[in-house]
C-alpha positions in Angstrom: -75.0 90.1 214.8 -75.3 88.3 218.1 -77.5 90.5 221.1 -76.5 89.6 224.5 -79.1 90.6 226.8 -77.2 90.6 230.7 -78.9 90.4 233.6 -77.7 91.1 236.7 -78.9 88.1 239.2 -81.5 88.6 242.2 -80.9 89.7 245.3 -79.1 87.1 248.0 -79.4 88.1 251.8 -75.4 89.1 251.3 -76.2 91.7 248.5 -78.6 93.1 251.3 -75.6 93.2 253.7 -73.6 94.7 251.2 -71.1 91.4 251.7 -68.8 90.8 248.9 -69.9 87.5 247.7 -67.2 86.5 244.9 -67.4 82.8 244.1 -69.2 81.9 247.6 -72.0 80.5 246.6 -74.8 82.3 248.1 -78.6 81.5 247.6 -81.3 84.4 246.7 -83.4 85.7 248.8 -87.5 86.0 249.1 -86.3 89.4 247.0 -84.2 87.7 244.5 -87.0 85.4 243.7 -89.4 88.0 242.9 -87.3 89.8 240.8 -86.1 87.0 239.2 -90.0 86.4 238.1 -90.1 90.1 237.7 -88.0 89.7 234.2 -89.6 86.9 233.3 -92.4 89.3 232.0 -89.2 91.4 230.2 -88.5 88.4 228.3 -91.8 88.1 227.2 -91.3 91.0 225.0 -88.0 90.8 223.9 -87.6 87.0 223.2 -84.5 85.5 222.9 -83.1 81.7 221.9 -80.8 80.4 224.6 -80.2 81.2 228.2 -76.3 81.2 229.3 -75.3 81.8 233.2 -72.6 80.9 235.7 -73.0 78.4 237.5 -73.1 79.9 240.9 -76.9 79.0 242.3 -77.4 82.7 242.6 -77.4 83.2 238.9 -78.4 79.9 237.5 -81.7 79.9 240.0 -82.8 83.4 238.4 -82.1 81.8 234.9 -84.2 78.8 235.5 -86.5 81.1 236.9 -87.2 83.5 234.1 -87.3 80.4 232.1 -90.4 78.7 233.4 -92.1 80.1 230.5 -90.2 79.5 228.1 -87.9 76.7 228.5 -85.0 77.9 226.6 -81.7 76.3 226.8 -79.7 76.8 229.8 -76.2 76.5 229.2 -73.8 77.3 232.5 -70.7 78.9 231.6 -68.1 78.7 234.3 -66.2 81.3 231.9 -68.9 83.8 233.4 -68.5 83.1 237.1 -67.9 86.0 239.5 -64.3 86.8 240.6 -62.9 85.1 243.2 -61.9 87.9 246.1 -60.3 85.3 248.4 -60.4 86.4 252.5 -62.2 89.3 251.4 -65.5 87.3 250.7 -68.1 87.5 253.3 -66.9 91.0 254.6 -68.8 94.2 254.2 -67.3 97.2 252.8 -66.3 98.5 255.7 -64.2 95.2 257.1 -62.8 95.2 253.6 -61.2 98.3 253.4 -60.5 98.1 257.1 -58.6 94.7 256.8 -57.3 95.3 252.9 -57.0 98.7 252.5 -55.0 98.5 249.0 -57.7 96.0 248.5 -54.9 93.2 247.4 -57.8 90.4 248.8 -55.3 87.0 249.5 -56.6 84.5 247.5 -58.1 86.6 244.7 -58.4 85.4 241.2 -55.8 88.0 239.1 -57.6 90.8 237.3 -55.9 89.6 234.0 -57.0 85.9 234.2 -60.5 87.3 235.1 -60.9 89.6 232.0 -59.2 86.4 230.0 -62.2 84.3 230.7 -64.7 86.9 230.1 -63.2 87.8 226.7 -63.2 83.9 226.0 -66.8 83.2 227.5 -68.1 85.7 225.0 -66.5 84.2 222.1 -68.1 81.4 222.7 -71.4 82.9 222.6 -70.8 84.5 219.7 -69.7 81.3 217.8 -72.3 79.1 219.2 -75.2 81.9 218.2 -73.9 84.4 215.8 -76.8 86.1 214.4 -78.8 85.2 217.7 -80.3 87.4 220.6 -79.5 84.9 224.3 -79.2 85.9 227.6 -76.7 86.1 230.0 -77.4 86.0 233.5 -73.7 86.7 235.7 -72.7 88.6 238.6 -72.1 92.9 239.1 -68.2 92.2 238.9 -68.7 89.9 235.9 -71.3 92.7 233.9 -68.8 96.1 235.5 -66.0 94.3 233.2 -67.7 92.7 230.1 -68.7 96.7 230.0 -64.8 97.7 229.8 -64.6 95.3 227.3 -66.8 96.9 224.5 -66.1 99.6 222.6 -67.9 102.3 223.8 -66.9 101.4 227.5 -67.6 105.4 228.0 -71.2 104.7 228.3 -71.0 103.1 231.4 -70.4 105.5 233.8 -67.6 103.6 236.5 -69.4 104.5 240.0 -72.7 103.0 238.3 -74.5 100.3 240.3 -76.0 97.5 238.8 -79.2 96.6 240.0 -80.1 92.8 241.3 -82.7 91.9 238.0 -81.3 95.1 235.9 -81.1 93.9 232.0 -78.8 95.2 230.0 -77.5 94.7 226.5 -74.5 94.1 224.0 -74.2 93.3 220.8 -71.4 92.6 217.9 -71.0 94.8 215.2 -68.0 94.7 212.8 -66.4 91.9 214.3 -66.9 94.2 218.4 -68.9 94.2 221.4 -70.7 97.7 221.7 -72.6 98.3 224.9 -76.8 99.3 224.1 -78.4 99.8 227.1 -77.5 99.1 230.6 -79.5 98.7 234.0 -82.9 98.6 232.6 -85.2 98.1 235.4 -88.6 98.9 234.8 -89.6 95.3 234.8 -88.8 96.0 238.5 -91.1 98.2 239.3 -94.7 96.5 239.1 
């Protein structure tokens, strides 16, 4: 059985201004870095052997992060990257819907091609550590659809938000991803 534990990266000052980030490459913020360390204490009880993230510095700098104590290796999977939204990216919710009401963003990365790459990202991880627990550190887009992916997708309610440092989990069983938990936060909180 492989255990994916996914966290959701730390705040960046356009999560803040509810800006759609996509594959802009947007820094954390003083917030971000705290909850970042924040899950470092998470992964002090539930250990794991390998860290995997996308390589957007948002994601990778809460991996390396959490990792201080532990120096795990990081691997950076660009399968895991989040979506590209084109023109949309930068724009708050409101602009977005304003300027792309059907939301067909120009420039976006097709939802087929997106859901291709996540299906063959986790592959990988399972063949690389099948009867392993890693983490996976990606983006809300990225987590909302390895989360239709599973089998029991009806656990994860659509309208959910992820939370910026929220852990969740997957694992394989009988040759499938099954969703455990989602959006653990109470690492957050102290």
């Amino acid at each position: 059985m492989t255990k994916v534990y996914v966290v959701r990266h730390g705040e960046t000052d356009w999560n803040r201004q509810g800006r759609l980030q996509g594959a802009t490459d947007v820094p954390l913020n003083a917030q971000g870095i705290h909850q970042a360390q924040a899950c470092q204490q998470y992964f002090h009880e539930n250990p794991a052997t390998a860290i995997f993230t996308s390589p957007l510095q948002r994601a990778r700098a809460t991996a390396e992060i959490m990792n201080e104590p532990f120096q795990l290796p990081i691997i950076s999977l660009p399968a895991f990257k989040e979506r590209t939204f084109g023109k949309a990216e930068g724009m708050t919710y409101e602009e977005r819907s304003k300027a792309y009401p059907q939301k067909n963003y120009p420039g976006q990365e097709p939802f087929a091609q997106f859901i291709d790459r996540l299906k063959s990202g986790l592959q990988f991880i399972e063949e690389q550590y099948p009867n392993d627990t890693v983490i996976l550190v990606a983006h809300g887009a990225v987590i909302h659809n390895l989360f239709q992916i599973v089998e029991n997708d009806d656990l994860f309610p659509q309208n959910a938000r992820l939370s910026n440092g929220g852990i969740s989990t997957m694992y394989t069983k009988d040759g499938k991803w099954w969703l455990g938990k989602y959006n653990e936060t109470h690492h957050l909180m102290a």
